[in-house]
Structures are given as C-alpha cells and as structure tokens.
ROFIDREN-838688 format. One record per residue (C-alpha): residue in three letters; x, y, z. Coordinates in steps of 0.25 Angstrom, whole numbers, padded with zeros to 4 digits, always signed. Layout:
<atoms>
ALAXYZ
...
</atoms>
This chain:
<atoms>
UNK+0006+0231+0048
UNK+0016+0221+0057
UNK+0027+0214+0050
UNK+0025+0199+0052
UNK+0016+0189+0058
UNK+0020+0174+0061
UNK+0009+0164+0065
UNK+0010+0152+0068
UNK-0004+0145+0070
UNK-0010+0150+0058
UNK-0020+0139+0052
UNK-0026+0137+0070
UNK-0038+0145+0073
UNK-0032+0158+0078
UNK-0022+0157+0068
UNK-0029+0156+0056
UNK-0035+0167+0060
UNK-0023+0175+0067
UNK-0016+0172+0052
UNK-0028+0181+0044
UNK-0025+0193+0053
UNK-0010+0193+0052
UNK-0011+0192+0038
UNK-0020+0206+0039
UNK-0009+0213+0049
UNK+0005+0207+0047
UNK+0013+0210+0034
UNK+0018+0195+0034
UNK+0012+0183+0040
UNK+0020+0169+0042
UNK+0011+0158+0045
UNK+0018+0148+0053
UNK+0009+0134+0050
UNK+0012+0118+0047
UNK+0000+0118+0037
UNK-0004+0129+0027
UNK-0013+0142+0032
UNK-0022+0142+0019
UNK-0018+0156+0018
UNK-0011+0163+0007
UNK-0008+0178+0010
UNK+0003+0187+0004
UNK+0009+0189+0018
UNK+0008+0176+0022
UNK+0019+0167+0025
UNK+0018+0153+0029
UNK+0027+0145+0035
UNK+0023+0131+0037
UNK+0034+0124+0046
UNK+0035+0112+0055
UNK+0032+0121+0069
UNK+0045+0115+0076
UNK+0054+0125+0064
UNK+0045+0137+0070
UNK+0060+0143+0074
UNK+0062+0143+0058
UNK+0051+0154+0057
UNK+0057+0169+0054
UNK+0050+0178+0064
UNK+0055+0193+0060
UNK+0056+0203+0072
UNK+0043+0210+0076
UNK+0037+0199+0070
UNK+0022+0194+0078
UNK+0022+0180+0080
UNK+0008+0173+0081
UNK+0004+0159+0087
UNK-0008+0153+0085
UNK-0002+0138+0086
UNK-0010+0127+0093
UNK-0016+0113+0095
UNK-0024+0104+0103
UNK-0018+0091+0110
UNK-0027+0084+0099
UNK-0022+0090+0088
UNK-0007+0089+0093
UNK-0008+0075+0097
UNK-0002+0075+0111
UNK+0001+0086+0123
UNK+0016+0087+0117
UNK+0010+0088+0103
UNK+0003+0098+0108
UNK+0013+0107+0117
UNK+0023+0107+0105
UNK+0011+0116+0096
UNK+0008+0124+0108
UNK+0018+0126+0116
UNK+0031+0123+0108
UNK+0029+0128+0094
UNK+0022+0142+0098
UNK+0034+0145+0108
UNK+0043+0140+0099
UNK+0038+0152+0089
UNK+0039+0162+0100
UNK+0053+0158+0104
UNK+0058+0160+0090
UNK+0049+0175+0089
UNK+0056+0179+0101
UNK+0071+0178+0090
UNK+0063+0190+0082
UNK+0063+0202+0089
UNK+0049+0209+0093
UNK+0042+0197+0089
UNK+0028+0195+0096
UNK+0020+0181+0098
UNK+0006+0179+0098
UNK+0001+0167+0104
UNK-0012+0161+0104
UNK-0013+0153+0118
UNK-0026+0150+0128
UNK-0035+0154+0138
UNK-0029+0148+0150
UNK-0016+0144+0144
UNK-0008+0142+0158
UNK+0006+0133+0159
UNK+0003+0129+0173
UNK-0011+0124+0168
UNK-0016+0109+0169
UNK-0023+0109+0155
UNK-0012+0105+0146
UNK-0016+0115+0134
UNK-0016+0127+0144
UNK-0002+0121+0151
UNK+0003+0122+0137
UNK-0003+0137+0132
UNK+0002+0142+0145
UNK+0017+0135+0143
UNK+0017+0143+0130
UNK+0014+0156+0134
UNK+0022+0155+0145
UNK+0034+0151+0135
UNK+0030+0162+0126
UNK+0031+0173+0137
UNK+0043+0168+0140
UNK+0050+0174+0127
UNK+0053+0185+0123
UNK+0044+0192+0113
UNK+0040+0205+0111
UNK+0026+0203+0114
UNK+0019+0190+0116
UNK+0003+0191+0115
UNK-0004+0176+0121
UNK-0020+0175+0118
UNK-0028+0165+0125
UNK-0041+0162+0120
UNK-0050+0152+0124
UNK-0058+0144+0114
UNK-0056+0148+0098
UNK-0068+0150+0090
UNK-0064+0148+0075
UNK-0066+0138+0064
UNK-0055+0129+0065
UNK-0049+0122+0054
UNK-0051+0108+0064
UNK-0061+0106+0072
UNK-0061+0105+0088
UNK-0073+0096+0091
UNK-0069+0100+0109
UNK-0064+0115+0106
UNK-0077+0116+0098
UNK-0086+0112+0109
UNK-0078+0122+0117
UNK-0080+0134+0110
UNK-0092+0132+0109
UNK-0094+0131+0122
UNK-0086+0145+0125
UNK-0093+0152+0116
UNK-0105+0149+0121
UNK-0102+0151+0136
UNK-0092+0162+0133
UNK-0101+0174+0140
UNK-0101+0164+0153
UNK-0084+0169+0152
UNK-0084+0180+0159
UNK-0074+0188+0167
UNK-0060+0179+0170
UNK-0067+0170+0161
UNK-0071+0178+0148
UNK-0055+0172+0144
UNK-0063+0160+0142
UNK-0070+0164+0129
UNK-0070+0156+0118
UNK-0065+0168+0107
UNK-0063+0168+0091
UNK-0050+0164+0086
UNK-0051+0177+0077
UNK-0051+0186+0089
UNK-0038+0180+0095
UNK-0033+0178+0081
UNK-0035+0196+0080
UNK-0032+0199+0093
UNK-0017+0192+0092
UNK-0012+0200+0079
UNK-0019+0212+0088
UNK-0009+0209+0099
UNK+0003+0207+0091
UNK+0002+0220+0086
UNK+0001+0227+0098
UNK+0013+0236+0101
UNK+0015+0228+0114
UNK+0026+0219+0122
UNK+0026+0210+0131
UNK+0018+0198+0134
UNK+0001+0198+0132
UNK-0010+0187+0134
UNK-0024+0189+0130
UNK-0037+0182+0135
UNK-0052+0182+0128
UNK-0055+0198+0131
UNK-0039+0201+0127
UNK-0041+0194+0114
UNK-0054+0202+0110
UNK-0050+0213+0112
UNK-0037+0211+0105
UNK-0046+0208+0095
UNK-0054+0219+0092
</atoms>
C-alpha cells in the first residue's frame, strides 16, 4: 500500500470521488479543503486552510500529490478570481511538492487546455500545465477530460445542457474526435490514483481513451 496522498479539490466532482479511492490505496490521506469533506475516516486528515498558506502543507518525500481544484468565472466572480483558483493555487502546490524529494503531481486539466488558445479558460489550463512541466517532479500525470458526468453538489444549468448534449452525440466522436467525449467523473477520479502508482518518471497526458483505459 503507498505511503501518502495529498489532495487538494476533494468536495469538486472528480474530487469527491478521487478522495473515496485514496482512502482505499493510500495509508494516510490529507484532504486539503476550505470547507469540511463530510467524511470521517481513520486515515484521514483534513486540513482546512486559506489556499494562499498552501506552502504551510507538509508534503513528505515520495509523497503523491493530487489536484482536482477548480472554478468557473461564475463562481469566482471575475477572470482574475478566476486565474488565482486555476492557475495560481494548483502551481503553487506543485512548487512547494517539488522541496519533497520523489513527490509526483496529479492534475486534473481539460480537453483542449492550450496557452496560446483565444478561449480564456483553455488559455489558462494550458498556462498551468505548461507551469507545472516546467518543475521539477518525479513524475507529472495531466488528464483532460471533456464534460464530467456526476451529480454535483451545485447545479450547472449551461454545463448540464452540455453533457447532455455530449452523451447523446458522443458515438458521432470518432477518431481525432473520440477526445471529445463527455466521460464519468469516477473513471478519471480511478484512472488518476492508477497513474500515480505507476513506477514511471517523467511527464504523461491523457485524453478520453487514455483515461479508460487507465481505468479499467
């Protein structure tokens, strides 16, 4: 059984979920969060912080840092409410693993995260990843997924519509396409602790087919 798992993210959708397995696969689980997970586990610590102290964290060596961290410009209020929860808060995490020596991060980012994009919320995933290469990590596993189905603890009235939408139409995604797929939040959640675990260095991204078969 791994040591330890840090996760920041872990009341989101892929979080909530990504928080069940760990607790399953890792010896000890720190749950980085600003409100309470709902959950009481013997290997659970929780550690609800103001995200600017996230350098205040202990992150042992080897340890396998998870990030499932994310908004909406909504939810955030404005594009630099919105870069600080996405861009500023996740790389900040991954800075501060790189002090632990074979730490490996585990991001959650986006189909067609890309920094050169025009779409403001692709511009920003791809900024990130490229920030989070840039460090140096053991190993550093990105997923993109495209729309996440799950229950969500709020409602998305636009995203909703999406999925929908997705699932519907996903057998027209095929090919180049078949990226675009609209995919469980579960899977990803299970094929993220399955690539933390590989013994495997180096930097790894993982689109729709990649993330299944991770999976299973």
């Amino acid at each position: 059984m791994p040591g330890q798992a840090i996760l920041i993210g872990a009341t989101g959708l892929v979080g909530g979920h990504c928080l069940k397995i760990l607790l399953e696969r890792y010896e000890t689980v720190t749950a980085i969060a600003r409100r309470s997970t709902g959950i009481t586990h013997p290997r659970l610590t929780e550690r609800r912080i103001d995200f600017e102290r996230l350098g205040t964290i202990e992150i042992p060596a080897s340890a396998h840092v998870y990030c499932a961290l994310g908004t909406t410009i909504k939810q955030a209020g404005s594009e630099d409410a919105f870069r600080r929860v996405d861009f500023e808060y996740p790389r900040m995490l991954a800075q501060h693993a790189s002090g632990s020596r074979g730490a490996r991060f585990i991001l959650v980012s986006s189909v067609g995260a890309d920094a050169n994009s025009r779409n403001f919320y692709l511009r920003i995933k791809g900024e990130l990843e490229a920030a989070i290469q840039a460090i140096p990590l053991e190993a550093v596993h990105i997923f993109r997924p495209s729309f996440l189905v799950g229950e969500r603890s709020e409602k998305r009235a636009g995203e909703a519509v999406g999925i929908a939408v997705a699932q519907a139409l996903g057998f027209l995604l095929v090919g180049g396409l078949r990226k675009y797929r609209a995919i469980e939040a579960a899977t990803v959640a299970r094929s993220m602790v399955a690539a933390a675990n590989k013994d495997a260095a180096g930097c790894f991204v993982y689109h729709y087919d990649e993330i299944r078969k991770l999976a299973d």
